[in-house]
N, C-alpha and C positions, 0 to 999 in steps of 0.2 A: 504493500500500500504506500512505504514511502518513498518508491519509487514512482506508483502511479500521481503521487499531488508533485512531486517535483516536476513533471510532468507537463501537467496543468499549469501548474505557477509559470512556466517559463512561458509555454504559450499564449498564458491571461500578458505576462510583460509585453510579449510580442505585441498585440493586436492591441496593446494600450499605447506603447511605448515607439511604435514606428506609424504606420500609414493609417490604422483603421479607423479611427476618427474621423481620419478626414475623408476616407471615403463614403461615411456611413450616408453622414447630411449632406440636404441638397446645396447646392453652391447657393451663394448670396449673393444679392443685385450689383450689379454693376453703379460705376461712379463717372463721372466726367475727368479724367487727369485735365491738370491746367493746362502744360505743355506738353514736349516730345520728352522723354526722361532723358538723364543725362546718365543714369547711375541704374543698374542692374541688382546689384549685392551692398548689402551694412555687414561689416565687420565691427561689433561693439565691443572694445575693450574696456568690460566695465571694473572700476576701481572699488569693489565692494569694500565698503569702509570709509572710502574717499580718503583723496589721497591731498599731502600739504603742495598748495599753490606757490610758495614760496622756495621749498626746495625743487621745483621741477622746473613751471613754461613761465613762473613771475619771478624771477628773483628779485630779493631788496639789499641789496650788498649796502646799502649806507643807513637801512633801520636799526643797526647795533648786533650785538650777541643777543640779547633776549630776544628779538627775531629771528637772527639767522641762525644762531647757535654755530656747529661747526660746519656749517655748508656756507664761507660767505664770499666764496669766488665764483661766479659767473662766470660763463664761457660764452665767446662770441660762435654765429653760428653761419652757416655758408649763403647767409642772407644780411649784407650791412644793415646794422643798426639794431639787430634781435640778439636778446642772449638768452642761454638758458641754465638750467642747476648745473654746477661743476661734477655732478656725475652722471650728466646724460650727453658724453662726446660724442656718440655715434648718432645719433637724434640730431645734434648738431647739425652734422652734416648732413641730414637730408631735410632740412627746414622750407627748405625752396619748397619742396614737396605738402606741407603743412601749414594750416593757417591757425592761429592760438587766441583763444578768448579769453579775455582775460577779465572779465565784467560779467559773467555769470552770477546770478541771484535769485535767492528765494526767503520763503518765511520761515525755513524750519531747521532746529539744527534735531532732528529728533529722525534716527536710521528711515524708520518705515515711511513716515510722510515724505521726507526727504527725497527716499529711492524711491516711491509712488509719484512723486510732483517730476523729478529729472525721468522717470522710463514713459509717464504715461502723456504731459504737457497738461495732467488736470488739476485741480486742487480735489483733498480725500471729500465725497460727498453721503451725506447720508444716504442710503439705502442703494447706491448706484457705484457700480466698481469698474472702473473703464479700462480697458484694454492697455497694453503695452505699446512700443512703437514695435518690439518683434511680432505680437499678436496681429497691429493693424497691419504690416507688410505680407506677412502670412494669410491675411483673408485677402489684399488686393493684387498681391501679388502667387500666390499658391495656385490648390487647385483647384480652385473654383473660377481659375482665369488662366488657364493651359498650361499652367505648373504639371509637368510627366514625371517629376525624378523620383525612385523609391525612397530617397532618403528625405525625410520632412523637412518643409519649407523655412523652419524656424528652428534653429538646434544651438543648444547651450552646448557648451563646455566646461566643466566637465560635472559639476554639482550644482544643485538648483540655486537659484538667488535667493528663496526663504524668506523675502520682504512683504510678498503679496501673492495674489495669484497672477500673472501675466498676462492670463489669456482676458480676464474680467467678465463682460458680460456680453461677449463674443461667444461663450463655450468654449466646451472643451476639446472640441477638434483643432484651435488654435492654441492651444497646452504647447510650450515647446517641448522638443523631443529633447533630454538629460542627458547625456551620454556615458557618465560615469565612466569609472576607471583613470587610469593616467596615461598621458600620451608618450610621454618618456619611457616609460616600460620597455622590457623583451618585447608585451604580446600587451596592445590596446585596447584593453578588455571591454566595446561599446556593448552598456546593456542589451539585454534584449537582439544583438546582432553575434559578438565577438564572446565566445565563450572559451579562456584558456583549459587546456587539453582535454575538450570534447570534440572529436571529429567529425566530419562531412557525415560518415559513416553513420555514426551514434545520432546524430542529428535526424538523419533518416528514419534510424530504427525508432527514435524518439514518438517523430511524428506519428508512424504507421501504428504504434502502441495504442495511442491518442484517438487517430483513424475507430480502432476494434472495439475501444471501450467507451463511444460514443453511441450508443444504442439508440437514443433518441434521436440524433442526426441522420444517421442512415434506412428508421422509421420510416422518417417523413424527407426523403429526398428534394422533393421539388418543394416545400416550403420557401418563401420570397427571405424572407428572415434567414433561415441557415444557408440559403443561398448567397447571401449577404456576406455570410459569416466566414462564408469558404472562401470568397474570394479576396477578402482581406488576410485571413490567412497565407492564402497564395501568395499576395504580394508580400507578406511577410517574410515568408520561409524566400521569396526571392531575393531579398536581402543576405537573409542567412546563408543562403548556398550557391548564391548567383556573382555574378562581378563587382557587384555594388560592393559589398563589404571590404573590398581591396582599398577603397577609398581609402578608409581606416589603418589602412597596413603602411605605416611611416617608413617601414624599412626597404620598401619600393623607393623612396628617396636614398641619393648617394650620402655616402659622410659627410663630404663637405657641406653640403645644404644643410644637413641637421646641426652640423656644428656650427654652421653661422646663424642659426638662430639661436642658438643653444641649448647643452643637453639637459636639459630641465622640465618641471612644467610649462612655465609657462613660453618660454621658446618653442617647443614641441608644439603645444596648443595653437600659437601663431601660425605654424606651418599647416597644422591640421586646419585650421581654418582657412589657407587658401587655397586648400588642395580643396573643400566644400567648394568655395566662387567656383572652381573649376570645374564644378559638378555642376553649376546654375543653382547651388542653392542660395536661398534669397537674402535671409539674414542669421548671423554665428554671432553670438555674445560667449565670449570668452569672460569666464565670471571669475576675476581673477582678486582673490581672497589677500588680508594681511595688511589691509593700511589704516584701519582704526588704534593707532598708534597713539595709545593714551600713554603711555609709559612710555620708557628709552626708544624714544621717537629716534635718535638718530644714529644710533646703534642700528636699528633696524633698516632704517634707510641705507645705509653701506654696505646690505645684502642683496634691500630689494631694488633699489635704483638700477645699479648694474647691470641683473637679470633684466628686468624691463624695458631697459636702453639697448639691450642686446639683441632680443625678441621682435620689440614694436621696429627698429630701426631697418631689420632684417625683411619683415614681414612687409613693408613699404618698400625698400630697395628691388625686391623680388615681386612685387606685385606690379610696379613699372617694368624691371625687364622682361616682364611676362605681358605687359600691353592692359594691364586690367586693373591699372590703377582707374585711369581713367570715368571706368565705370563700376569703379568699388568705391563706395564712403566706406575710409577708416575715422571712427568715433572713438575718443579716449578721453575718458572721463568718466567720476562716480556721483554719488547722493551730495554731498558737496568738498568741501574741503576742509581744510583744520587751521586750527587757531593761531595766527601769522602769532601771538607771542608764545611763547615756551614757558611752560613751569615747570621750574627746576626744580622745588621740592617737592619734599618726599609726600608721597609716595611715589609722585611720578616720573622723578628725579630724570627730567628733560623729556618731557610730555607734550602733545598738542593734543586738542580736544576737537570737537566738532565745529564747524563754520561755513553756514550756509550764505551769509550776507553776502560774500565776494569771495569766486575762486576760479580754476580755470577749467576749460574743455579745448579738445584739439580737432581740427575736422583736415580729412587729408580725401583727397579724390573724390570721385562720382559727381564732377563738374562744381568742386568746389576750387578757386584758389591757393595756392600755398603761398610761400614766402610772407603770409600776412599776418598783423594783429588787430586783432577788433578789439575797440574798449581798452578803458586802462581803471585799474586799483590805485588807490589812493600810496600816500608815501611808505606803511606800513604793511601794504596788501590787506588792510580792515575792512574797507570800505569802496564802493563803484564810485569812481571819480567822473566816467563816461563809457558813455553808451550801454546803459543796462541791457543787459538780456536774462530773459524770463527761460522758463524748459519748454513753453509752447511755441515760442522764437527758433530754439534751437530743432526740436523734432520736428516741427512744422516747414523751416528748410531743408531739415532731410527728407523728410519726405516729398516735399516739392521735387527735388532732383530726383525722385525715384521717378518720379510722375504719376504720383498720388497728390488730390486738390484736398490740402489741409483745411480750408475754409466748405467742402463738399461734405454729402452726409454719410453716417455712418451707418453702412448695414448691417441687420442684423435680427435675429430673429424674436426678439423679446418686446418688439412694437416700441421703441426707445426712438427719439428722433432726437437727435444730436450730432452733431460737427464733426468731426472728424480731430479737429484741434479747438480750442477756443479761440475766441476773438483777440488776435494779439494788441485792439486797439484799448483793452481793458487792462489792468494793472500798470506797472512800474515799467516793461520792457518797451523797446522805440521799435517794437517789429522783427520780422523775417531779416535772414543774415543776405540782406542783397547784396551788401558790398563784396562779399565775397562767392558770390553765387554767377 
């Protein structure tokens, strides 16, 4: 028997965890896009924790040690007049390629509302949960608008974000697919796809077990319902045993690629992520964990900066020689940033804490500008000295370049009539990133 539910389990992940959702329900209405899109695929590098504005795309090299603490050399970058933290030289160098916000704001320095206001462009409303920017790209971009790929339109890496639900009140066919496991590894164990040492083989005999002890299914054959049921399966196990799942297999890349991103998570994750564009999937948030750095803030920084600068710099470089910058938005940025001064005592003995007022976001490709800065922080990075940008500013010009109409409505099946985005002409922000759009 406890072979028969192990069984079960793995095929309930399958049919939850890759296509069946979304093949179940029927597609949802179509929208007007504004333009012709410029951008294909979002690559989200999201900084769960949020990560400090100061050691990275603002530095303040003349607010003192209690701001800068031990990061207070800025590096100039292959763009006059832009500098960036002294531990992201390879980022340097490809700034042409990136344009850096530095006037990002909101109301909250509190994780959930935070990551809810930066992923979704709404504020938390009673009784109504709104969708993600992966979720909205996934209903207008997926398969309910000639999305073919087995692998799902919206895929995390590699553990879920745990702030909200994403999909909101889209449903759950707009659930990103989780991928678990680590990319680094021997064997990149994707749920529900990549199982280390179960073969082709076992797989088979898995399913045909599955097949014989399904008595009610083979009952009633022609049932619409289980008919349903087989053929998401299908698509399933074609995952599992088909070509798709190579996707997943890093080690199809040469060493040197792996080691110029680096052998890590999140290097690894970078590259898995652009081997997905490569597949036309639509949107990869790489959910990259470790910068709520309430304590030895900078201790920790002189691990993670390096891996990061190593990764995102890579993951940019390679996605121009490969022709697909162009029409990839790379997104880098968290829930917001951390507290430009430092408290040194104890407990936090060189600590930043949360700071939602002013921080920064990075936008690279899919017909956005590089070499630029939008907005500036005040002399401390405290405060927006100019050109505020809100989160419905910032998702609302990504998605414009997808060519999705932020200002259009949103479909969906729960009789909801609402936007797409909010009205950028309401709160604190001056609008859509035209200047660099």
């Amino acid at each position: 028997m406890a072979n028969i539910s192990t069984q079960l389990r793995l095929v309930q992940r399958i049919l939850l965890s890759t296509v069946a959702l979304a093949l179940i329900a029927a597609g949802a209405a179509t929208s007007q896009s504004p333009a012709k899109p410029h951008a294909k695929a979002v690559i989200q590098i999201w900084m769960w924790g949020g990560a400090s504005q100061l050691d990275t795309f603002d530095p303040k090299p003349d607010a003192g040690y209690d701001y800068c603490g031990t990061l207070s050399k800025p590096i100039p970058t292959n763009v006059p007049g832009i500098q960036v933290g002294e531990l992201l030289p390879k980022l340097a160098q490809q700034a042409d390629k990136y344009s850096i916000i530095r006037s990002m704001t909101h109301s909250s320095n509190s994780h959930e509302t935070a990551a809810y206001m930066m992923q979704t462009g709404h504020m938390p409303a009673v009784g109504l949960l709104y969708p993600s920017a992966g979720a909205i790209v996934s209903a207008f971009k997926g398969y309910d608008h000639g999305y073919t790929g087995l692998i799902p339109p919206y895929v995390v890496l590699t553990e879920a974000q745990g702030r909200f639900s994403e999909e909101g009140f889209l449903g759950p066919r707009y659930k990103p697919f989780v991928t678990g496991g680590d990319p680094s590894q021997k064997v990149f164990t994707v749920e529900g796809v990549v199982a280390a040492g179960i073969s082709d083989q076992r797989q088979r005999d898995r399913r045909e077990l599955l097949h014989s002890l399904d008595s009610l299914g083979n009952a009633i054959p022609d049932s619409p319902a289980f008919a349903t049921m087989n053929k998401c399966e299908e698509k399933a196990y074609s995952m599992i045993l088909g070509d798709t799942r190579n996707v997943f297999d890093l080690s199809q890349e040469s060493d040197a690629v792996r080691d110029k991103y680096g052998r890590n998570w999140f290097g690894q994750s970078c590259l898995m992520a652009r081997r997905l564009v490569e597949q036309g999937v639509p949107y990869i948030t790489i959910n990259y964990k470790g910068w709520d750095t309430h304590k030895q803030h900078f201790q920790i920084m002189g691990r993670k900066l390096p891996e990061m600068d190593q990764g995102m710099a890579a993951l940019l470089q390679d996605l121009s020689d490969k022709g697909l910058l162009d029409s990839t938005i790379v997104w880098w940025g968290g829930e917001f940033g951390r507290t430009p001064k430092v408290a040194w005592e104890a407990p936090w003995n060189g600590g930043r804490s949360h700071w939602g007022s002013c921080f920064s976001v990075v936008l690279a490709g899919g017909g956005f500008k590089g070499g630029q800065v939008v907005g500036a922080s005040d002399a401390k990075g405290e405060q927006v000295k100019d050109r505020p940008v809100r989160p419905e500013d910032l998702i609302g010009s990504i998605l414009e370049q997808l060519g999705i109409d932020p200002d259009g409505p949103l479909p969906n099946d729960k009789g909801v009539d609402v936007k797409v985005m909010p009205s950028t002409q309401t709160g604190t922000g001056l609008g859509r990133l035209k200047e660099i759009m």
